[in-house]
Each structure stands twice: as C-alpha cells, then as structure tokens.
C-alpha positions as CSV (number, residue, x, y, z in Angstrom):
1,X,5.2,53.8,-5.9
2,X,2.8,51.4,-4.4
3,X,1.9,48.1,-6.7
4,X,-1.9,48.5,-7.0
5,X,-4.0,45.6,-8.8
6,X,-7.2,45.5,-9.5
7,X,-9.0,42.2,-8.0
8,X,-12.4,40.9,-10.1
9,X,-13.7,37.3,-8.0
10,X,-16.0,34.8,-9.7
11,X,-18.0,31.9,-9.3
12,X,-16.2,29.1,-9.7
13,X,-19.3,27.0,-10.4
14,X,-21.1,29.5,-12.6
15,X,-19.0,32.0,-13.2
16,X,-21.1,35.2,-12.1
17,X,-19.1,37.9,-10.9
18,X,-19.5,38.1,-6.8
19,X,-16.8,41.7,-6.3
20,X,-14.5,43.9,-7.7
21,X,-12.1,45.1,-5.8
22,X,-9.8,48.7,-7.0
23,X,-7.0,49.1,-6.0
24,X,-5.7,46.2,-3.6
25,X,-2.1,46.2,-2.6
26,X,0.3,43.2,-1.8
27,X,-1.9,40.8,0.2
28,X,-4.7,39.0,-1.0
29,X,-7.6,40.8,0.8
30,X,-10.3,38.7,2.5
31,X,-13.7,38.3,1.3
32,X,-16.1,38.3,3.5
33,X,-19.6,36.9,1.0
34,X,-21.5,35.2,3.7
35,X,-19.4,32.7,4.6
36,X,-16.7,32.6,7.9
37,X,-12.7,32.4,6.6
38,X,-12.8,28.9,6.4
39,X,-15.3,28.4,4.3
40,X,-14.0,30.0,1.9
41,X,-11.3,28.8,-0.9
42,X,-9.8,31.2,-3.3
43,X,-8.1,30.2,-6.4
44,X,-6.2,31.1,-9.8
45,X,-8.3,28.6,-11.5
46,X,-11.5,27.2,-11.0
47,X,-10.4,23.4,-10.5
48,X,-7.2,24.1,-9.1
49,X,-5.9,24.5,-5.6
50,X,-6.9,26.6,-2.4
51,X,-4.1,30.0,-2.4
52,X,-2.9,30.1,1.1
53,X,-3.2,32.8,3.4
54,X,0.4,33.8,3.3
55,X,0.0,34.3,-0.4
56,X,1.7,37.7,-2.0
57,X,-0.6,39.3,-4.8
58,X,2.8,40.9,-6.3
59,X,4.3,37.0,-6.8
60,X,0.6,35.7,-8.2
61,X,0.9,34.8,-12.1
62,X,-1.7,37.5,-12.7
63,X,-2.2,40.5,-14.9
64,X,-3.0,43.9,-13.9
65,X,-6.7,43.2,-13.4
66,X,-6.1,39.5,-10.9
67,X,-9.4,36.6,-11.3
68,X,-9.8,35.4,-9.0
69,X,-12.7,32.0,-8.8
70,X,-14.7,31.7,-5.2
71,X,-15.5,28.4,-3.8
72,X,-17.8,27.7,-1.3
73,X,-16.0,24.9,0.5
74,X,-19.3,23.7,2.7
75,X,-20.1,24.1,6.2
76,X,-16.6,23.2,8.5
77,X,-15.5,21.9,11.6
78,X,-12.3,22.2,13.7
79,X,-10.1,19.3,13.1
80,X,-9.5,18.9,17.3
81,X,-13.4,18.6,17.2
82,X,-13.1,16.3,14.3
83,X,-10.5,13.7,16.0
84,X,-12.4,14.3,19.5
85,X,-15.8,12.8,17.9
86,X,-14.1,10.1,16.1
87,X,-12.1,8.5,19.3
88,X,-14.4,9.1,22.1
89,X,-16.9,6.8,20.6
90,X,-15.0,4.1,20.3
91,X,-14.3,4.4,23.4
92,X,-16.9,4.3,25.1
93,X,-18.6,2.4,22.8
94,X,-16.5,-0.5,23.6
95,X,-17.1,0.0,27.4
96,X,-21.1,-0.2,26.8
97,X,-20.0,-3.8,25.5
98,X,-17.5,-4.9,28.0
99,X,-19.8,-3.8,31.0
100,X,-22.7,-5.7,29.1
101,X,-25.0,-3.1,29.6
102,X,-28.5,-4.5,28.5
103,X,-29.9,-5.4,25.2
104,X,-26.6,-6.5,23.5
105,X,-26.3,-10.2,25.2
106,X,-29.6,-12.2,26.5
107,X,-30.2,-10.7,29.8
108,X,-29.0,-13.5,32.1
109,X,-25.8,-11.7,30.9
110,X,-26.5,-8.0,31.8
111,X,-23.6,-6.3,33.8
112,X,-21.5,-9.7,34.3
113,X,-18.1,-9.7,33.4
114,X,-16.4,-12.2,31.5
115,X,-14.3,-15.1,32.7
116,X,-11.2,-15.2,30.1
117,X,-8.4,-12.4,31.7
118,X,-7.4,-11.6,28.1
119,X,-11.0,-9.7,27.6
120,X,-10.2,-7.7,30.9
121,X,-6.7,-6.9,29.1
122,X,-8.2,-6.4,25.7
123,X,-10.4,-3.7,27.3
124,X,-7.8,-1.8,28.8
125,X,-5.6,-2.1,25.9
126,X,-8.7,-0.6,23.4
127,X,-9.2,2.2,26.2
128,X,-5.7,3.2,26.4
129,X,-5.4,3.6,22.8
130,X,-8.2,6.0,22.2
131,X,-7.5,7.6,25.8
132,X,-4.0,8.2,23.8
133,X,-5.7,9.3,20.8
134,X,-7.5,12.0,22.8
135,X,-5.1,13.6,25.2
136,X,-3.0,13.5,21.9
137,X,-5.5,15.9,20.0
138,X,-5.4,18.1,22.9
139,X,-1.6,17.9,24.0
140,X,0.1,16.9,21.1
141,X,-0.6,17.5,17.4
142,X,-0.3,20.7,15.6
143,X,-2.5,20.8,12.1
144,X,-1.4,22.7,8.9
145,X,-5.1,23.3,8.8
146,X,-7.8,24.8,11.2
147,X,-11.3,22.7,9.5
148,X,-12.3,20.5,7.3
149,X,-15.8,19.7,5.8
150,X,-18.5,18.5,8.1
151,X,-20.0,16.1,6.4
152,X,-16.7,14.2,6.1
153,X,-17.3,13.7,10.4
154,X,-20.1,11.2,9.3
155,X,-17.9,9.1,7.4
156,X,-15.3,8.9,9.6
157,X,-17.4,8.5,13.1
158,X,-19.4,5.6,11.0
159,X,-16.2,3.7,10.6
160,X,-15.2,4.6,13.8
161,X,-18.1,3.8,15.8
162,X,-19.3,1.1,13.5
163,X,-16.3,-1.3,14.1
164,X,-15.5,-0.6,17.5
165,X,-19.4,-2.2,18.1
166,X,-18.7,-5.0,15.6
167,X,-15.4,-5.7,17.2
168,X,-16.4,-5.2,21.1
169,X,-19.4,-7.4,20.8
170,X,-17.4,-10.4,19.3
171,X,-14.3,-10.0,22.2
172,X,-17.2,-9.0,25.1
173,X,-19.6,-12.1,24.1
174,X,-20.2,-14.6,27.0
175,X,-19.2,-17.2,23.7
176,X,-15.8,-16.0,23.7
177,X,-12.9,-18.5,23.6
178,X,-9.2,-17.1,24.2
179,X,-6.3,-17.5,21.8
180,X,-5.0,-21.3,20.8
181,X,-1.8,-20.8,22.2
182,X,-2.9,-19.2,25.2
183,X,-0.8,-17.0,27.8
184,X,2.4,-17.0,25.3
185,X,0.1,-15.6,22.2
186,X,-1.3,-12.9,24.8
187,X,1.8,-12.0,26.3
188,X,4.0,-11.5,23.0
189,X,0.5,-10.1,21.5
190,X,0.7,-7.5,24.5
191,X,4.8,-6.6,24.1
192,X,4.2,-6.1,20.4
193,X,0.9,-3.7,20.8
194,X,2.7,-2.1,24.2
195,X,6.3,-1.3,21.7
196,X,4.1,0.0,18.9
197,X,2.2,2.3,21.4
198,X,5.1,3.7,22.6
199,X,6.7,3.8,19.1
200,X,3.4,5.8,17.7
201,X,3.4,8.8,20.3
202,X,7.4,9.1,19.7
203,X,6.8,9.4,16.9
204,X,4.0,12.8,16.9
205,X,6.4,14.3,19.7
206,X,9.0,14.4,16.8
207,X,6.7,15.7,14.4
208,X,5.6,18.4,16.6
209,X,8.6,19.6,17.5
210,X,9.3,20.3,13.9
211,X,7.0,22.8,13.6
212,X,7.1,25.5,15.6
213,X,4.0,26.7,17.5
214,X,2.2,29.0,14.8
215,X,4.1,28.1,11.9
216,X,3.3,26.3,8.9
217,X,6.7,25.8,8.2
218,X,7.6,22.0,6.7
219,X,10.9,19.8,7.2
220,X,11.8,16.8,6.8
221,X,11.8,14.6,9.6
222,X,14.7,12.8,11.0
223,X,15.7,10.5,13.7
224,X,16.3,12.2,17.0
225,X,18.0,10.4,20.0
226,X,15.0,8.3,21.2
227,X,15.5,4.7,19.4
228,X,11.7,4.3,18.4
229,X,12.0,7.7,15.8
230,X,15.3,5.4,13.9
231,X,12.6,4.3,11.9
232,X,12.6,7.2,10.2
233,X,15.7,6.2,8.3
234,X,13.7,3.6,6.6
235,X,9.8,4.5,6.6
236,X,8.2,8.3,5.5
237,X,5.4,7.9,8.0
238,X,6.3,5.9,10.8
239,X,3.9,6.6,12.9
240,X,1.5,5.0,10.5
241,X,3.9,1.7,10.5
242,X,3.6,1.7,14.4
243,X,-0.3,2.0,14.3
244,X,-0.1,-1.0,12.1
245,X,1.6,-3.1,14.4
246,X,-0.5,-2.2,17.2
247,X,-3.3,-3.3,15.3
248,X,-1.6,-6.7,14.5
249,X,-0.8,-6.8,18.1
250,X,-4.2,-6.8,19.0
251,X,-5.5,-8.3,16.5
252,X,-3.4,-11.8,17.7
253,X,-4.2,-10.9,21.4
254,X,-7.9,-11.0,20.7
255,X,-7.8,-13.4,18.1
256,X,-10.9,-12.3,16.9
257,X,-12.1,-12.0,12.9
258,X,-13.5,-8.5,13.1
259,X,-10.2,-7.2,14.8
260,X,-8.8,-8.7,11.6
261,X,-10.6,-7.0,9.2
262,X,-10.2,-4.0,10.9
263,X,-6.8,-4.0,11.0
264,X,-6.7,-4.8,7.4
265,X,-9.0,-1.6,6.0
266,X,-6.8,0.3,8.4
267,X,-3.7,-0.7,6.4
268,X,-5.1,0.1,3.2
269,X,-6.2,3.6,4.1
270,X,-2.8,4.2,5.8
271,X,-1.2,3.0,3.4
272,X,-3.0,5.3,0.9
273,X,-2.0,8.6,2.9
274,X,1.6,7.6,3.8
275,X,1.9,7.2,0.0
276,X,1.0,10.4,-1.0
277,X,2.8,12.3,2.1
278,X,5.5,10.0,0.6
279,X,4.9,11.9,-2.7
280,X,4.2,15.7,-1.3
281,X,8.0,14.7,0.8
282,X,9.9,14.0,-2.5
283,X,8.4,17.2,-4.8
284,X,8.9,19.4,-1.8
285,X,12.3,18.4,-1.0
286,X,15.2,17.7,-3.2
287,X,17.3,16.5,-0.6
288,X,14.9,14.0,0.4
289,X,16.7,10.7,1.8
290,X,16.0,7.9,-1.3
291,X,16.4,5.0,1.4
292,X,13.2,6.1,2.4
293,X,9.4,3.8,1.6
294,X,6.2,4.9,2.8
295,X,5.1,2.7,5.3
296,X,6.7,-0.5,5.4
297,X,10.7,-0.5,4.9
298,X,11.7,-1.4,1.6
299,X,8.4,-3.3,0.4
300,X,5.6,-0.3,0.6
C-alpha cells in the first residue's frame, strides 16, 4: 500500500493558494511556478526554514492533506560566480593603483613605480592572496549550497572593491613612507602573513576532504597530520584565525591606517560567522570537542 498525501502550497506572503497536488508519494515534488529550483524555498511554516531537497514527505510533521508555504527567494547567483566577482576586483583593482595608471596621482606620477621595495612586496603579497582566493573557488571549496541572492553581490563587491582602492591608493602614493622599524618590521611582517597563507589553504584542503564530492554530508573537523590543521584542537574555524593573522601581517608590513581598519571590520565579520558555525557545530554534534572557541583559542 503506497503512502499517498495530498500536497496544498501557499503564499507565504499573502497566503493565496498557488497548487494542489493529489496524490504525491514520498518525496517532496518540485514546483515549477515560474521560477528556476533555486529560487525557490519551500517550508512547513511561513517564517521558518528552507526544507531541503533530501526531505521525505512520509517523516514531515504533516497531516494527510501537507501545507506547504512558497517563497520566492529573489533572483540567484552561483556562489563560484559570487566569490569570483568579489576577489578579482581587488585584484586588479590594486594593480590599476600600483602601476599608477592615470588620474589617481598628479600626472608627473603616471606609470612610475615607487621607490620603497616594501610596496613592490606589498603588491605581490595583495596579488597572491586574491590569486589564492581564486584558484581556490575553482580548485578547492565545495558549498552546501548552489546560489545565493543577487543583490547580496553588491554588498559584498562594494566592500571588496571599495577597500582594496582605499587601501591601494594609500600604500601606491608617491607620499608613502615605509615602516619605523624598517627591514626587521617587513621581514617578520612577511613570515607572519607567509605562515598564515599557508595555514589558511591547509586548512580548506581539510575541510574539503570532509565532504565527499556530491555530498552534503557534515563532520566535525579534526586535525590531520599537517601541523597548520592542529589548530583545530583549539579554534572551530581556523581558517578564519589564519586569515586574521594574515591581515595583521600585512597590516604591520604596510603600516598603513586603511589596512588597519580593514583588518579590523574583517575580524568583526569573521568573528560573527565563526560564532554561529561555532553554534550550528555544538547543536549538530553531541560529541563535539568542549576545548574548542570560535576563532581565537580560549578568548573568542
């Protein structure tokens, strides 16, 4: 004997009905009212959360006759297009500075290069990052989802984008004057954003290889043999810790205000997310290792 429900959907906005469906069996069918998949959210309540694809109709909390409220979730765009947007500007947005490509500095100034070696070495460290950033969308991560809204690229390219200018124009300005303490400050400035780089990408290979390809399957992540993932016996979201210290790492190489600041809103908003992966970690698994902070070991 088959389990037939019947499936009504709503609005979850106004509450019209949009389709009823007779006789659905165990998987939640998809609805195809105008909009592409991922548009699309389905759930048991009007406010509450998205139901996942790999939802069973049969192990829903629903009566015979399932509601079922449709949310249009706006017009989406593939995370790997997402991240690609948001690191190729900055990167060659700070090149445009550093090359002193006209109308930025007083045209005496247009494609000269500047005389302090650190800005040669603060370019090549800014280009490596997002060069990193980029082969890592395309090599490295896997998401847990396909989109997210488009409007939400703005906000994130404006940050983006925004400081990279503020930040280039300040390091690439024929004003510029090098660190206080000179070649030592650059150096150990250099070793700490070099260690953190290195730290950062050990850190995605291990959480890629928890997930298989085409899963969605979650784990908790633990140290493997390659020292720079030991961190994970104190910090939830290491790789977060070790952007961080790049940051600061560049941020004394450069010794430059808006690097500063940067670094500083960067914190915050990491901060923010490694606290509630921090949160989603501990309700998800019991086993979960207490030693464990977010993002900096025993303080945060």
């Amino acid at each position: 004997q088959k389990h037939h429900k019947k499936v009504e959907i709503l609005d979850a906005k106004t509450k019209d009905k949009l389709c009823f469906l007779d006789k659905v069996g165990k998987v939640l069918p998809s609805f195809s009212l105008h909009w592409y998949p991922a548009r699309q959210s389905i759930r048991l309540d009007p406010k509450g959360k998205s139901l996942k694809d790999e939802d069973v109709l049969q192990h829903l909390p629903v009566g015979t006759t399932a509601t079922f409220y449709f949310r249009d979730l706006g017009a989406q765009i593939s995370w790997v297009t997402v991240f690609l947007t948001e690191y190729a500007g900055p990167l060659l947005i700070y090149l445009m500075f550093y090359f002193r490509v006209p109308f930025i500095y007083a045209p005496k100034y247009d494609f000269t290069t500047s005389k302090h070696w650190v800005v040669h070495l603060a370019c090549m460290c800014h280009s490596f990052h997002y060069v990193k950033r980029l082969l890592e969308t395309l090599f490295v991560h896997r998401f847990s989802h396909g989109t997210m809204p488009l409007r939400n690229i703005f906000k994130n390219c404006t940050y983006y984008w925004g400081f990279a200018a503020w930040m280039a124009y300040y390091i690439n300005h024929p004003l510029y004057t090098p660190p206080i303490y000179g070649e030592q400050q650059i150096r150990l400035a250099l070793t700490v954003f070099l260690f953190c780089q290195i730290g950062n990408f050990s850190i995605h290979i291990a959480l890629r290889n928890l997930r298989p390809p085409g899963s969605k399957t979650r784990k908790i992540p633990y140290p493997t043999k390659n020292p720079f993932t030991w961190i994970f016996l104190l910090v939830s979201c290491p790789n977060y810790t070790y952007e961080l210290g790049s940051w600061l790492g560049f941020t004394l190489m450069t010794q430059c205000l808006p690097v500063a600041f940067f670094t500083l809103v960067g914190f915050i908003q990491m901060t923010v997310w490694a606290k509630g992966k921090h949160r989603s970690y501990l309700k998800e698994f019991r086993d979960y290792p207490t030693l464990r902070s977010p993002i900096l070991p025993f303080i945060l």
